[in-house]
Residue frames relative to the residue before (quaternion, step in Angstrom):
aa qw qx qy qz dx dy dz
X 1.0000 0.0000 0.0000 0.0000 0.00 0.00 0.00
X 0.0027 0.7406 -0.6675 -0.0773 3.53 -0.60 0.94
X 0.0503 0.7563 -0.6406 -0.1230 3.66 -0.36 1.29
X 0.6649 0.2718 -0.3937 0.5736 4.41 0.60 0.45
X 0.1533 -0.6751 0.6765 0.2510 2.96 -1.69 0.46
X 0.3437 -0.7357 0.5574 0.1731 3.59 -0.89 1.31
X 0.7098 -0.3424 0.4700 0.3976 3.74 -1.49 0.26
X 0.8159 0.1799 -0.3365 0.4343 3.83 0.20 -0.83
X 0.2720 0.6795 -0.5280 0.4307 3.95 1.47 0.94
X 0.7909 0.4296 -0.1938 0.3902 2.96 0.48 -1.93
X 0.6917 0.2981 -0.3837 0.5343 4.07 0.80 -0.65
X 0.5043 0.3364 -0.6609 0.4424 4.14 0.23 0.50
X 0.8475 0.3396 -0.3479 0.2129 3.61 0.05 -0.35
X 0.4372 0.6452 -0.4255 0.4599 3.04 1.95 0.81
X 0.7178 0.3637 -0.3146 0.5035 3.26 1.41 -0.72
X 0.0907 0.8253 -0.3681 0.4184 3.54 0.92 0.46
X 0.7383 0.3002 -0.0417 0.6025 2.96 -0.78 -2.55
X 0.5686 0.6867 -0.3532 0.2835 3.63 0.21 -1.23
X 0.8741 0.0711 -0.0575 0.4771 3.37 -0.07 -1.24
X 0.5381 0.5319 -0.3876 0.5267 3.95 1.46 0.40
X 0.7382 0.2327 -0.4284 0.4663 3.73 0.90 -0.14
X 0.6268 0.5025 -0.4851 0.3453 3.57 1.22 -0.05
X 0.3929 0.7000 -0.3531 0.4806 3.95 1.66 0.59
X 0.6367 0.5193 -0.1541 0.5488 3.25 2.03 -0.88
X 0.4985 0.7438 -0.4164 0.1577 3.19 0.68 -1.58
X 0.6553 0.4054 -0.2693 0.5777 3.98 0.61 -1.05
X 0.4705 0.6452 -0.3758 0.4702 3.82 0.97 -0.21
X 0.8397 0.2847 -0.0614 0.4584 3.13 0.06 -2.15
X 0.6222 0.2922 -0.4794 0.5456 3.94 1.01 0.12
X 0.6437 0.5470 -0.4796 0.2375 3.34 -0.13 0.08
X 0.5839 0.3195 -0.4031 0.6281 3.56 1.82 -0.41
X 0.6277 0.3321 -0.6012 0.3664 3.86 -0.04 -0.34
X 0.7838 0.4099 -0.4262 0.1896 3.64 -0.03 -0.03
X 0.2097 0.6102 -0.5984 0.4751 3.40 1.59 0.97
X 0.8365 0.1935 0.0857 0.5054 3.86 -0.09 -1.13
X 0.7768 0.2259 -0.2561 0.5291 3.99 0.65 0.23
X 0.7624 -0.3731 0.3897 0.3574 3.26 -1.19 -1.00
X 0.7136 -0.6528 0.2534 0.0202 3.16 1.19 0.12
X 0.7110 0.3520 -0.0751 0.6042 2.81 2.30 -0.56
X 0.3094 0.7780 -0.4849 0.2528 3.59 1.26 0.02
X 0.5556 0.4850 -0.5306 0.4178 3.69 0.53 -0.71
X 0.7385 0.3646 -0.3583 0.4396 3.74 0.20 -1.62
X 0.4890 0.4250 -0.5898 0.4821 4.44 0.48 -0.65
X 0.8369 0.3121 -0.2870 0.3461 4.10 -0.53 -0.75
X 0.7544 0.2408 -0.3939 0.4667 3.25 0.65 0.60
X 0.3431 0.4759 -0.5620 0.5831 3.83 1.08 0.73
X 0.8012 0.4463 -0.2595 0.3024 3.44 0.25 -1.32
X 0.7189 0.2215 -0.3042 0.5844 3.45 1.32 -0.13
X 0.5154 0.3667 -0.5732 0.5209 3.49 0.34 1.28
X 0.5460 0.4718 -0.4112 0.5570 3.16 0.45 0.57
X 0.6850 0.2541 -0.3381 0.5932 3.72 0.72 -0.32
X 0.3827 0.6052 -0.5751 0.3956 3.83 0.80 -0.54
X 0.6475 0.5105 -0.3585 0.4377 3.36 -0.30 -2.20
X 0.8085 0.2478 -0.3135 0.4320 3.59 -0.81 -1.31
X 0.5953 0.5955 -0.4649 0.2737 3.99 0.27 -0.49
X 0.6531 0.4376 -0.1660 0.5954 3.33 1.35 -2.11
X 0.5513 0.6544 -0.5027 0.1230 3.94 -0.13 -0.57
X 0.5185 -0.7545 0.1889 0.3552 3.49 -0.58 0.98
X 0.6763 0.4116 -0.3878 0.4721 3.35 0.87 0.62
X 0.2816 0.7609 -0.4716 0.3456 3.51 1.06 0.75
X 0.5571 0.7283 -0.2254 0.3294 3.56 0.93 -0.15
X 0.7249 0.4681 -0.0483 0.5030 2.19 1.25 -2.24
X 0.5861 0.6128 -0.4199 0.3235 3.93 1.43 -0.37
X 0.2834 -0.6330 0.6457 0.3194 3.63 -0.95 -0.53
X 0.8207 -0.3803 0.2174 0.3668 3.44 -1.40 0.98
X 0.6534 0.4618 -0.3854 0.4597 3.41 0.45 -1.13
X 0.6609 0.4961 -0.3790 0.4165 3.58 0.01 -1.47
X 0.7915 0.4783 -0.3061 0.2259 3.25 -0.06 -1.92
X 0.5899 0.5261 -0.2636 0.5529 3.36 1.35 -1.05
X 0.8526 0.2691 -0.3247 0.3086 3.62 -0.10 0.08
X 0.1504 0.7594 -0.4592 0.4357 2.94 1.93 0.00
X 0.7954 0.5602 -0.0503 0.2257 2.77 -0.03 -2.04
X 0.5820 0.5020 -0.1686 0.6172 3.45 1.27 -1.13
X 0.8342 0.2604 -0.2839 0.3946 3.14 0.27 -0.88
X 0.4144 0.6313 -0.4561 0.4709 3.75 1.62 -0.48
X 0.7643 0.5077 -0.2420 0.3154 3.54 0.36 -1.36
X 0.7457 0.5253 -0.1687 0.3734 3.65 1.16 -0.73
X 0.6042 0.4678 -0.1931 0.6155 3.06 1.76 -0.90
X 0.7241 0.5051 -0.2852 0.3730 3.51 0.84 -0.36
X 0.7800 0.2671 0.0606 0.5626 3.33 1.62 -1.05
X 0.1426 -0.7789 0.5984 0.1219 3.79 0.13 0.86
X 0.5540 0.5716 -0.5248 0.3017 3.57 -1.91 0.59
X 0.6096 -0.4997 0.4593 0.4096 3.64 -1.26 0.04
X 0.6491 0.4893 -0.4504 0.3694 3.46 0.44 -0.61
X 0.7299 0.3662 -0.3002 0.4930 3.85 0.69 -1.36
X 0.6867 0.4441 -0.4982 0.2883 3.78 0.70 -0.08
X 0.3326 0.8724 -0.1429 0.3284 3.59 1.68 0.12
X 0.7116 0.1273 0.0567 0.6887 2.45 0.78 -2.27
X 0.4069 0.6269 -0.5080 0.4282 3.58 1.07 0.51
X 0.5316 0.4114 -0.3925 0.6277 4.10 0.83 -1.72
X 0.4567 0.7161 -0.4966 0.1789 3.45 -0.13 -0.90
X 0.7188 0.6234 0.1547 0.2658 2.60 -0.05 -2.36
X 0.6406 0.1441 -0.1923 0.7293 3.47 0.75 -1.97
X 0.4090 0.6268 -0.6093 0.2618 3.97 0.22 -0.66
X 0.8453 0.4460 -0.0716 0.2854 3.43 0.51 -1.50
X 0.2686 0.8012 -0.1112 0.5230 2.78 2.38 -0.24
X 0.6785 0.5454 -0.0531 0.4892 2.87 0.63 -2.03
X 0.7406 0.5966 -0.1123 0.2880 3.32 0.50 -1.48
X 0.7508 0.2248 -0.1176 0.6099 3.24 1.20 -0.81
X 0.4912 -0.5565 0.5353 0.4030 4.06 -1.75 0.34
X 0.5288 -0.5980 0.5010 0.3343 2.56 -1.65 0.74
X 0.5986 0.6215 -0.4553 0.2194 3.62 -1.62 0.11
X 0.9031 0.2399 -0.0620 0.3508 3.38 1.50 -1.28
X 0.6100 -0.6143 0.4872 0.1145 3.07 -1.08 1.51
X 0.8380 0.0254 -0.1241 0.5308 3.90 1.04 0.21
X 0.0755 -0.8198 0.5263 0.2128 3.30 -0.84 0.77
X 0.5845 -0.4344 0.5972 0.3362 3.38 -1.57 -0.58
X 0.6138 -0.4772 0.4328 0.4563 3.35 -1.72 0.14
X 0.5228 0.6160 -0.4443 0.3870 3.52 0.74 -0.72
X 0.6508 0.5867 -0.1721 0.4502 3.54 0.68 -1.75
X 0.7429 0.4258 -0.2552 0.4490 3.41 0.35 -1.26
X 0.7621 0.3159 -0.3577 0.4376 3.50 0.70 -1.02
X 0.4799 0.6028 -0.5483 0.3250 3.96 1.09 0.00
X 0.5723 0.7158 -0.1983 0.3476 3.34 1.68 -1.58
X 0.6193 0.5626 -0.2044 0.5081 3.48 1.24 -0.83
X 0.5838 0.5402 -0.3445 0.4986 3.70 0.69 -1.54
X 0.6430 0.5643 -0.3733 0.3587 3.32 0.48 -2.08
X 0.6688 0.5205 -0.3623 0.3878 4.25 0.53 -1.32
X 0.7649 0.5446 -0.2252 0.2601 3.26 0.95 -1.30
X 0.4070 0.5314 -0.3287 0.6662 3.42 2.23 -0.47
X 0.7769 0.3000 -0.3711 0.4108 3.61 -0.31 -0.74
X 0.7017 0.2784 -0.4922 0.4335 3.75 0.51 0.19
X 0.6147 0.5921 -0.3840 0.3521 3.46 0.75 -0.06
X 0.3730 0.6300 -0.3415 0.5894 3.49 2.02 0.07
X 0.8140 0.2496 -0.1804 0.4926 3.47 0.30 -0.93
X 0.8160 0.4415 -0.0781 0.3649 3.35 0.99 -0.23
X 0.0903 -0.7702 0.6133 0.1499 4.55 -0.12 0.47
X 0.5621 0.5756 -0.5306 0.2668 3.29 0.33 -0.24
X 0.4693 -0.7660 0.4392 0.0107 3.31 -1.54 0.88
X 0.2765 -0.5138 0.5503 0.5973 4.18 -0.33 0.38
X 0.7197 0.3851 -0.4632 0.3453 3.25 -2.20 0.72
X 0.7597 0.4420 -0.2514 0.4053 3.67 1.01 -0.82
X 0.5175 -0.7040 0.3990 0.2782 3.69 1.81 1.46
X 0.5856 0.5646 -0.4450 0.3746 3.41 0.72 1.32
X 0.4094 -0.5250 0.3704 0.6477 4.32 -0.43 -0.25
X 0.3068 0.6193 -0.6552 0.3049 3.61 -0.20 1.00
X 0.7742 0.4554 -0.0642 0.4348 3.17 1.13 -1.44
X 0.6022 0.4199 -0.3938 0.5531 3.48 2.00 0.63
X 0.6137 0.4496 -0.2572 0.5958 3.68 1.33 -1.20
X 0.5420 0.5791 -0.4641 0.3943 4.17 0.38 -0.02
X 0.7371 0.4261 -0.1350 0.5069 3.43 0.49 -1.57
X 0.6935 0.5814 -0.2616 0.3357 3.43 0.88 -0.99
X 0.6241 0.3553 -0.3053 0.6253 3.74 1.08 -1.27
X 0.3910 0.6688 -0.5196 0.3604 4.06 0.55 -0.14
X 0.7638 0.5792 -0.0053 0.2847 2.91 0.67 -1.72
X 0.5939 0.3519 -0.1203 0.7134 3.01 1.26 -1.37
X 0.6921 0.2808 -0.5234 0.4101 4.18 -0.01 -0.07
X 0.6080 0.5900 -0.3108 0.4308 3.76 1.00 -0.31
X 0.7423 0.5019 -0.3248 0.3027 3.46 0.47 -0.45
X 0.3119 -0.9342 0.1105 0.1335 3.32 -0.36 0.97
X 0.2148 0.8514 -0.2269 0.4213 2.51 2.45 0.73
X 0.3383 -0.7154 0.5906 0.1580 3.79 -0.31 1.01
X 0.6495 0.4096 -0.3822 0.5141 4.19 0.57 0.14
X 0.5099 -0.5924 0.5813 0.2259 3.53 -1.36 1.67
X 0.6078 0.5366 -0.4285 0.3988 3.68 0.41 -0.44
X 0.7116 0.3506 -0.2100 0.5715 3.48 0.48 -1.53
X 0.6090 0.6272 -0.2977 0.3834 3.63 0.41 -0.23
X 0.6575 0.1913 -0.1882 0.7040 3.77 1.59 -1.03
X 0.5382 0.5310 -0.5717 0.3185 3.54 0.54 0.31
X 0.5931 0.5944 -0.2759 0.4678 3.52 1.27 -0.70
X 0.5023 0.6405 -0.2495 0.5245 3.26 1.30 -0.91
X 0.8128 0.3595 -0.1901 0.4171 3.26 0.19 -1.23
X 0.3967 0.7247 -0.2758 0.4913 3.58 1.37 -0.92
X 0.8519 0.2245 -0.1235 0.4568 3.44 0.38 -0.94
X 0.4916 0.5907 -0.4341 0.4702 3.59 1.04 -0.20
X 0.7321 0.5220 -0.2215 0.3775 2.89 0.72 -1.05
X 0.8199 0.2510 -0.1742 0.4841 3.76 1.15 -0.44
X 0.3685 0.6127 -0.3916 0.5792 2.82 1.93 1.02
X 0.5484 0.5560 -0.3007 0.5475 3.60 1.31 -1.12
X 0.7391 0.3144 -0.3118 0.5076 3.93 0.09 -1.53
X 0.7113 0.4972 -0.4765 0.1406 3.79 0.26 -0.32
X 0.2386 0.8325 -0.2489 0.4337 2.70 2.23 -0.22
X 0.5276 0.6917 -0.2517 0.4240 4.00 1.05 -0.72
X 0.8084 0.1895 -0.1456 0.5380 3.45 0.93 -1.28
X 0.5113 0.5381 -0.5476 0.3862 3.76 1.06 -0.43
X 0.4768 -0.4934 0.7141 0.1389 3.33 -2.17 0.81
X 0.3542 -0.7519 0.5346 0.1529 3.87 -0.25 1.53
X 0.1407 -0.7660 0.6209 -0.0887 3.57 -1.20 2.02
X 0.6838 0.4837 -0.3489 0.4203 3.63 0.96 0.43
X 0.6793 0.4112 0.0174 0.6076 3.81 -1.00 -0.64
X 0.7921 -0.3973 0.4169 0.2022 2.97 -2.12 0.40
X 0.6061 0.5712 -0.3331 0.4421 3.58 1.41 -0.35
X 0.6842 0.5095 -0.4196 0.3102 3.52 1.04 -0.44
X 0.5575 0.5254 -0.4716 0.4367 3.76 1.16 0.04
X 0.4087 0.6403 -0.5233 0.3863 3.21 0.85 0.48
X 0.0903 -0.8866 0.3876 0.2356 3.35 1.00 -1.14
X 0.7528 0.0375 -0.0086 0.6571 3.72 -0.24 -1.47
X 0.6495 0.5656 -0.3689 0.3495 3.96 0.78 -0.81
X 0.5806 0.5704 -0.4257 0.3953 3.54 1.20 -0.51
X 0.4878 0.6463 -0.3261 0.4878 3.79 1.42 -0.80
X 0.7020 0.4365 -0.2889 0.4829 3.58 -1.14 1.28
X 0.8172 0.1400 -0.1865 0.5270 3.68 0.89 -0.34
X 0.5388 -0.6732 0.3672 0.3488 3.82 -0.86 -0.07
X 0.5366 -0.6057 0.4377 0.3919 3.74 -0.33 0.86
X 0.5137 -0.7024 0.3993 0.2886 3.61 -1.03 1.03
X 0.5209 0.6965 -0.2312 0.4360 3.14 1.55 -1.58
X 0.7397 0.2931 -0.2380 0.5570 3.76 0.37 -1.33
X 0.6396 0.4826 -0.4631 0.3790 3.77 0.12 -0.34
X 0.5590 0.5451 -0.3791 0.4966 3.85 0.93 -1.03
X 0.7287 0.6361 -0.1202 0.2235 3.01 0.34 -1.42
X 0.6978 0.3256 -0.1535 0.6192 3.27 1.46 -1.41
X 0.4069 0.6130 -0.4631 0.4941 3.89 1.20 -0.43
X 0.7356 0.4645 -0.2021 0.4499 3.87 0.55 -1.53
X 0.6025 0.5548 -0.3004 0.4889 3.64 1.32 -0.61
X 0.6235 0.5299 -0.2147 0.5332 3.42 1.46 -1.70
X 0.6757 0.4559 -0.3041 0.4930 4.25 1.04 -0.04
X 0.5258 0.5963 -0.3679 0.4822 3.11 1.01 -0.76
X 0.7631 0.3878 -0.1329 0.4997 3.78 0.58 -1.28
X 0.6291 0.4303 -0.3294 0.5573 3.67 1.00 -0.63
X 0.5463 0.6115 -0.3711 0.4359 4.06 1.01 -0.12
X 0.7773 0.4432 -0.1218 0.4297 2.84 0.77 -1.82
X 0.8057 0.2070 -0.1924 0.5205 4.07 1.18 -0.83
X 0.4035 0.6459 -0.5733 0.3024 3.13 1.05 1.21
């Protein structure tokens, strides 16, 4: 039973996302270049070494949630330019946002406030919509999940989380891409899975494989 997540929770499941989407990376460019540029694997894994660094640094410990988490956002934006790091940047302070300052562990309550908080800070940086075949349509369904579940353990709590990224990501397959440079793609964008939501739920699918390992 993991009923708090603690600071050295939150940086195993940074390295985690870390070294499971950079396992992907030839994955996640190969769909953005049906319908993008082609390079999203390498943008999400600069962009999370860059949060790594600020997660593992030797005074990361000593922060509480609030700090550590914008650290991070703000480590990640200033360090790395593009849509992806300004994302998982809102992200980041989104989540920041989400929790009081002072503590070094939350609850389920906490965690799932911590989540919402991500989903405002990417909607700051971001209009796009579940349905518009983007990682909206993995991180949407996913914090759903995790504020819905009614399970008082962070484990059982990002497993649900993850659960849905993931069948937010594959539904991604049949939607016809309405955001970003992919939507002039039009009917051709139909047929593969949005890079953005695949990265995204993979990073969701670590987050939960960290936490109930």
């Amino acid at each position: 039973m993991s009923q708090k997540l603690t600071i050295p929770d939150f940086q195993k499941m940074i390295r985690r996302a870390l070294t499971d989407v950079t396992a992907r990376a030839g994955e996640f460019s190969e769909l953005d270049a049906v319908i993008g540029d082609g390079d999203h694997g390498e943008a999400i894994v600069t962009a999370l070494n860059a949060i790594a660094r600020v997660a593992g640094a030797d005074d990361a410990a000593g922060k509480d949630f609030k700090v550590l988490l914008a650290d991070m956002g703000f480590g990640v934006m200033l360090e790395t330019s593009g849509s992806t790091s300004t994302l998982l940047g809102g992200l980041l302070l989104g989540m920041s946002d989400g929790v009081p300052a002072g503590l070094s562990a939350l609850d389920a309550a906490q965690v799932k406030a911590m989540f919402r908080g991500g989903l405002e800070g990417v909607q700051k940086n971001t209009k796009a919509m579940p349905g518009d075949k983007t990682m909206m349509d993995a991180l949407y369904p996913a914090v759903q999940a995790i504020e819905a579940c009614p399970s008082d353990d962070v484990a059982v709590i990002l497993n649900a989380g993850a659960e849905a990224a993931q069948k937010g990501a594959e539904a991604t397959v049949q939607m016809k891409a309405n955001f970003g440079r992919a939507r002039n793609y039009g009917e051709k964008s139909v047929g593969h899975a949005d890079s953005g939501a695949s990265s995204w739920a993979c990073m969701f699918g670590a987050f939960a494989a960290a936490v109930g390992a």
